[in-house]
C-alpha positions as CSV (number, residue, x, y, z in Angstrom):
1,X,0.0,0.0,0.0
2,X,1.9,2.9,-1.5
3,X,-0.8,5.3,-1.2
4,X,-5.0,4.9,-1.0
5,X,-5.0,5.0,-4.3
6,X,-3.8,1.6,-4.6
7,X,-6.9,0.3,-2.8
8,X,-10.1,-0.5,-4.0
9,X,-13.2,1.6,-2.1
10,X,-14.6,-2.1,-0.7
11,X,-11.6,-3.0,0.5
12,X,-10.8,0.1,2.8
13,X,-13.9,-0.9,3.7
14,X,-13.3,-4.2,4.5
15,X,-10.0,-2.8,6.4
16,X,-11.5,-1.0,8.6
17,X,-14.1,-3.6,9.6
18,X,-11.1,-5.5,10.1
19,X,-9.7,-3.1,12.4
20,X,-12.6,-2.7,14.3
21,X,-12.9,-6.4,14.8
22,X,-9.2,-6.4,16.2
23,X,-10.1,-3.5,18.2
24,X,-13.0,-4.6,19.9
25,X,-11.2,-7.9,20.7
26,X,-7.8,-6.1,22.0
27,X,-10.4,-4.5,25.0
28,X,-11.2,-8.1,26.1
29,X,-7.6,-9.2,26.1
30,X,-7.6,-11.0,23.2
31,X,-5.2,-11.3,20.3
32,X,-5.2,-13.0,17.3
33,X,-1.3,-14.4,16.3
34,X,-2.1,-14.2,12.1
35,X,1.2,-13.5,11.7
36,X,2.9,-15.7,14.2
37,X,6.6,-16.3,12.5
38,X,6.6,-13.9,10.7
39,X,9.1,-10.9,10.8
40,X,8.4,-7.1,9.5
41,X,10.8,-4.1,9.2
42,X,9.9,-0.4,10.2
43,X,12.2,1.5,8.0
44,X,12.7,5.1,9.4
45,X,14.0,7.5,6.8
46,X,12.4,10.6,8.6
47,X,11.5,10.1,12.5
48,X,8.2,9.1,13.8
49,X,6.7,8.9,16.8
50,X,3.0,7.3,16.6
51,X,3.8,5.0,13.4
52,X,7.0,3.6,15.3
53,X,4.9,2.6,18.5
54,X,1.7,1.4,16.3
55,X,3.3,-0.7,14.4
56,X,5.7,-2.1,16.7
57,X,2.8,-3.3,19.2
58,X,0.5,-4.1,15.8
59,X,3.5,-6.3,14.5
60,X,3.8,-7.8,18.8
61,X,0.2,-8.5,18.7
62,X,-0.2,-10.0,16.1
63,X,2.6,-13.1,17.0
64,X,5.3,-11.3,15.0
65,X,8.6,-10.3,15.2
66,X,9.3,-6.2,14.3
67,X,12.8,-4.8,13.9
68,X,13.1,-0.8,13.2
69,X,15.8,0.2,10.6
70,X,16.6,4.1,11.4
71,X,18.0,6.5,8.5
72,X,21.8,5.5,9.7
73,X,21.1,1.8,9.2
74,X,20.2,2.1,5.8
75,X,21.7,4.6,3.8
76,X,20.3,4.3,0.7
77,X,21.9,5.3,-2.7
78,X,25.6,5.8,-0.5
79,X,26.8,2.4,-0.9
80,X,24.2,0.3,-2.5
81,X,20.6,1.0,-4.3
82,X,17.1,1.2,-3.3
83,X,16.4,-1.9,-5.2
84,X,19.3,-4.4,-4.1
85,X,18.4,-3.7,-0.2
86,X,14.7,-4.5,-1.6
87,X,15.7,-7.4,-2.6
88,X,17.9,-8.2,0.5
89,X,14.8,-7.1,2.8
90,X,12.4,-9.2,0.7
91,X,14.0,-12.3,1.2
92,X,14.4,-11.8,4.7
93,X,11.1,-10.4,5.8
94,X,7.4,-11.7,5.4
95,X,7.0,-6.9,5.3
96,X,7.9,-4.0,5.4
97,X,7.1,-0.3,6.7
98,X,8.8,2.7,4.9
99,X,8.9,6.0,6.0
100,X,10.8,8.2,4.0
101,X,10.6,11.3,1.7
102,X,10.7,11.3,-1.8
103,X,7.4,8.7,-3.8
104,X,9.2,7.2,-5.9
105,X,11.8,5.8,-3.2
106,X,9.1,4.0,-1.5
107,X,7.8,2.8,-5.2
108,X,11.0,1.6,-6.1
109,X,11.0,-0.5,-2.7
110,X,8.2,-1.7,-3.1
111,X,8.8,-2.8,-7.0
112,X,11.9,-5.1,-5.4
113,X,10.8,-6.3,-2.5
114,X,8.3,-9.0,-3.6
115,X,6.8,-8.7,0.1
116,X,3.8,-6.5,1.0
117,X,5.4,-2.5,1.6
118,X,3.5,-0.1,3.7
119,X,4.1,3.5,3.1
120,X,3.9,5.1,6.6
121,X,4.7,8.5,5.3
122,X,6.6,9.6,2.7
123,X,6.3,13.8,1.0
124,X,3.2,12.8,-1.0
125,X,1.0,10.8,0.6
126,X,0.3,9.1,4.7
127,X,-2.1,6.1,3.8
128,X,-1.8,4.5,7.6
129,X,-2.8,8.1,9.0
130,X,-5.3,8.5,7.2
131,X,-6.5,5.1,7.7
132,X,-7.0,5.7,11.5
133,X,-8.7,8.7,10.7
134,X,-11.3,7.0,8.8
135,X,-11.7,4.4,11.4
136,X,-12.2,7.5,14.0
137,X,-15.0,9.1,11.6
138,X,-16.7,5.7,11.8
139,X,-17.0,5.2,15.2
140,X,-18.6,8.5,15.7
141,X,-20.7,8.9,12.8
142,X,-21.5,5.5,11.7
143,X,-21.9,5.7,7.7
144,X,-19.0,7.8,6.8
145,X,-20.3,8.5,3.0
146,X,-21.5,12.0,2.1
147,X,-19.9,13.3,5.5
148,X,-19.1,16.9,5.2
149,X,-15.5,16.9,6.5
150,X,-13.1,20.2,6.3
151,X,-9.5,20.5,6.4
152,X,-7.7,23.6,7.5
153,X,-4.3,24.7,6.8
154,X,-1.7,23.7,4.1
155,X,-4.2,21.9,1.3
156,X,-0.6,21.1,-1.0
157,X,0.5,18.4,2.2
158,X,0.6,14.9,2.1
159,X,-2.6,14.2,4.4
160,X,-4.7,17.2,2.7
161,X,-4.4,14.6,-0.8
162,X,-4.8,11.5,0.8
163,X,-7.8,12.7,2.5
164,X,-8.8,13.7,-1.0
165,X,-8.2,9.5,-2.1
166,X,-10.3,8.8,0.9
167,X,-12.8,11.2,-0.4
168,X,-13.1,9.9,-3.9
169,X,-12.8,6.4,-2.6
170,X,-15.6,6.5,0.4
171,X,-17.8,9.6,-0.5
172,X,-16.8,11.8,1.6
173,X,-17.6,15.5,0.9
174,X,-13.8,17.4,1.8
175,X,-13.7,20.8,2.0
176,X,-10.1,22.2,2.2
177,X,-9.8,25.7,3.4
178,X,-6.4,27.0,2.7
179,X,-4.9,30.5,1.9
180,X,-4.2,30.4,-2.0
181,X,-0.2,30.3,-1.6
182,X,-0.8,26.8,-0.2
183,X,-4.0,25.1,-2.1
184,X,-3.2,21.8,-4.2
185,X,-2.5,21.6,-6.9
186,X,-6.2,21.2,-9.3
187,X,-4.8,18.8,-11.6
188,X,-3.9,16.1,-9.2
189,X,-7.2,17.0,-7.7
190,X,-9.4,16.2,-10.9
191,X,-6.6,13.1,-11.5
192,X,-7.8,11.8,-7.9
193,X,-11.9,12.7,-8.6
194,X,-11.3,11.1,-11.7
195,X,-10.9,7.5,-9.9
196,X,-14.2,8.5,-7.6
197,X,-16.3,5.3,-6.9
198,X,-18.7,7.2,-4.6
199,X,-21.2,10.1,-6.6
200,X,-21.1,11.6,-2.9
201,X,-17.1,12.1,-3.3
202,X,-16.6,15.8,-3.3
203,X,-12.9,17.9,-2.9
204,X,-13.4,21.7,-2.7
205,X,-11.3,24.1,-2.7
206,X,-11.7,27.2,-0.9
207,X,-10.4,30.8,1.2
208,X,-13.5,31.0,3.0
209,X,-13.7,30.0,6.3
210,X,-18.0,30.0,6.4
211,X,-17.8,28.2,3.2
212,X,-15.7,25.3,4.1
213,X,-17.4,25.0,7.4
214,X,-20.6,25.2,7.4
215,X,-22.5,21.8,8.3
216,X,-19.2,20.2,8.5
217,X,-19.1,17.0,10.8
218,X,-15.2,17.1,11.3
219,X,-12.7,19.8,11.3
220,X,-9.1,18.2,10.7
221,X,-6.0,20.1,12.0
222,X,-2.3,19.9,11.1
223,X,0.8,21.8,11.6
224,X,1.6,24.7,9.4
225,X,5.6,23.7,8.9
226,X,6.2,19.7,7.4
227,X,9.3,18.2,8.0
228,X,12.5,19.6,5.8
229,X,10.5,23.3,5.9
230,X,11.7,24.8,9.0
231,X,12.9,27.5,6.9
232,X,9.7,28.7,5.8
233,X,8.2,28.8,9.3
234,X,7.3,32.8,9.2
235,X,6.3,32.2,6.2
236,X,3.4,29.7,6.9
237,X,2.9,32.0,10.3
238,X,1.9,35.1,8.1
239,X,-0.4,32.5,5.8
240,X,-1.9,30.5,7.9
241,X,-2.4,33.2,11.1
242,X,-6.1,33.5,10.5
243,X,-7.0,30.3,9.8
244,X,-6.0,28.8,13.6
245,X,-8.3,26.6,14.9
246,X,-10.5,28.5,17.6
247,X,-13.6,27.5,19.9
248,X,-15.0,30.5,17.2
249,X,-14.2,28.8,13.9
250,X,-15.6,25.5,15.4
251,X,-18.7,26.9,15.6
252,X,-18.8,28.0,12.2
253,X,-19.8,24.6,11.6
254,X,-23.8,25.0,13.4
255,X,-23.4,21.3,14.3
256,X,-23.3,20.1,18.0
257,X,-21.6,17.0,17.2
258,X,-18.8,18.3,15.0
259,X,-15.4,16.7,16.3
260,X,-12.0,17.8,15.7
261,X,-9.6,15.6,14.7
262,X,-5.3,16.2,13.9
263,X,-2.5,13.7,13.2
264,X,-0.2,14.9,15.5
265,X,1.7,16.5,16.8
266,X,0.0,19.4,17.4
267,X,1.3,22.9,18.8
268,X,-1.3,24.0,21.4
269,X,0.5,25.4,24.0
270,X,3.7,26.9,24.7
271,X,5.4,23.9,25.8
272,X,7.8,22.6,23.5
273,X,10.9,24.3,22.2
274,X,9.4,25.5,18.6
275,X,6.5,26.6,20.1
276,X,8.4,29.2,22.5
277,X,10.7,30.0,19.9
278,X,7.3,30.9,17.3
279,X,4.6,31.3,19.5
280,X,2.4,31.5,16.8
281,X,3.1,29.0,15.4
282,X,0.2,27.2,17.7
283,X,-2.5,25.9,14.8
284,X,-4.7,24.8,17.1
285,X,-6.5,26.8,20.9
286,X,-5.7,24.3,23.4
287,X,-9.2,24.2,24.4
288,X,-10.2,22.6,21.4
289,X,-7.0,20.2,21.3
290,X,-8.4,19.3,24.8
291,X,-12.2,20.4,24.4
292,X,-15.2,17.5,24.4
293,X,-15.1,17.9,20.4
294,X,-11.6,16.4,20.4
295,X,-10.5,12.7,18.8
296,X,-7.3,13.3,18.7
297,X,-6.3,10.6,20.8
298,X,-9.0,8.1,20.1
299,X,-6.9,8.8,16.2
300,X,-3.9,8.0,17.7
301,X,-4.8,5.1,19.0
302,X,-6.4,4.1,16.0
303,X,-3.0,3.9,14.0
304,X,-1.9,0.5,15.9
305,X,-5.5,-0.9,15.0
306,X,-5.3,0.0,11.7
307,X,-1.9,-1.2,10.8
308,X,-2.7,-4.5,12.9
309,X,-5.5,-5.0,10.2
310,X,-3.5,-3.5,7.5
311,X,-0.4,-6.3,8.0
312,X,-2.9,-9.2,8.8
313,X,-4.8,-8.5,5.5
314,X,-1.8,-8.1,3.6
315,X,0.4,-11.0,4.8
316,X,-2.4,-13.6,6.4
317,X,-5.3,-12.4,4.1
């Protein structure tokens, strides 16, 4: 699973059921060993966090055997290519998890490897985020097609285009707000409406906050500097400013059940080092990040039950 695109509607769908099966065992204590023997490396070209501890427990929980692979391990293109460690990892491991940066690295591993190959992040798209987040929509709204859903921030990211594959895929009606400076690009847009299997699938495109927001069930969050951009942080600061998520703006939705969502991290207080270097920086109010409306734990918790389904499809079927 290089990106959602890759994935049948119906399937996501069945991968989430999954995931909600495993899930709902997990709180009784139960566990089901699908991959027992088997062995999976978590590459880590770029740090992580909440992949690194989901799928290391997903991979434990599931009877197998995870070893992580950081950036110095595996220095790729330095001393040998992309594809001949592929080909060393594939006949070696049952899978693999790749984090990294550019596409087409992780699509060249995957070509190689002959085992399944997760992307868990790479500058284009995060599949096993956005995954979670799906799960997280249904368990609070049930039947997830046609639900309004808006994202706020930098619509060119990674998660702002695979939330538009799990638009076109499921239904889902995505609204990104975004300053123009940082909306998508509207080719690969109509390329990802173009593979809709939903007539509910909507991506808009918008400035407004009213627009984007009104009626919307979920307002989704992220920071306003990726990875590799520290340099432009003013830059996003001076863009992005007006568009912070406030107790205000959530009620720009006129739903009582609107929940906000964010893949985390999140700057909501003025507790870690970039924070008090930029203090606004802060994309979110902290009481939203810690308001009743929040999910943004139930989502992180969703990652290791997702990628637990995600392997055990993949690998076990």
């Amino acid at each position: 699973m290089l990106s959602l695109r890759d994935f049948s509607g119906a399937e996501i769908q069945e991968l989430l059921e999954k995931a909600e099966d495993l899930k709902t065992r997990a709180a009784q204590g139960q566990y089901v060993p699908a991959l027992s023997g088997k062995n999976i490396a978590l590459i880590f070209l770029k740090p992580s966090c909440r992949t690194r501890v989901s799928f290391v427990v997903a991979s434990t929980q599931s009877g197998a055997h995870p070893e992580i692979f950081n950036r110095e391990d595996i220095r790729f293109g330095i001393k040998e290519s992309v594809r001949d460690i592929a080909r060393v990892f594939g006949r070696v491991f049952d899978g693999v998890m790749f984090r990294g940066f550019e596409h087409a690295t992780v699509a060249e591993f995957a070509q190689y490897a002959g085992v399944p190959v997760w992307n868990g992040l790479c500058d284009s798209y995060h599949p096993t985020q956005v995954l979670a987040d799906l799960l997280t929509l249904r368990e609070n709204f049930d039947d997830i097609a046609g639900l309004p859903l808006t994202y706020v921030g930098d619509g060119r990211n990674n998660m702002a285009i695979t939330l538009a594959v799990a638009a076109a895929k499921l239904g889902l009606d995505l609204r990104i707000l975004a300053p123009e400076a940082l909306q998508p690009d509207p080719d690969l847009i109509a390329e990802i409406l173009d593979e809709r299997e939903s007539d509910q699938a909507r991506v808009s495109v918008t400035t407004s906050a009213a627009e984007a927001l009104a009626g919307s069930a979920c307002v989704y969050g992220d920071v306003w500097v990726s990875m590799g951009e520290e340099d432009q942080t003013q830059e996003r600061i001076d863009l992005l400013r007006d568009l912070k998520v406030t107790s205000e703006l959530m009620n720009l939705t006129g739903r009582k059940d609107t929940i906000y969502l964010h893949c985390l991290p999140a700057f909501h207080l003025l507790d870690t080092e970039t924070a008090i270097a930029h203090p606004d920086i802060r994309e979110v109010d902290d009481e939203v990040f810690e308001g009743a409306q929040s999910r943004v734990f139930d989502q992180s918790e969703n990652r290791m039950h997702t990628a637990k389904a995600l392997m055990q499809l993949t690998i076990a079927g």
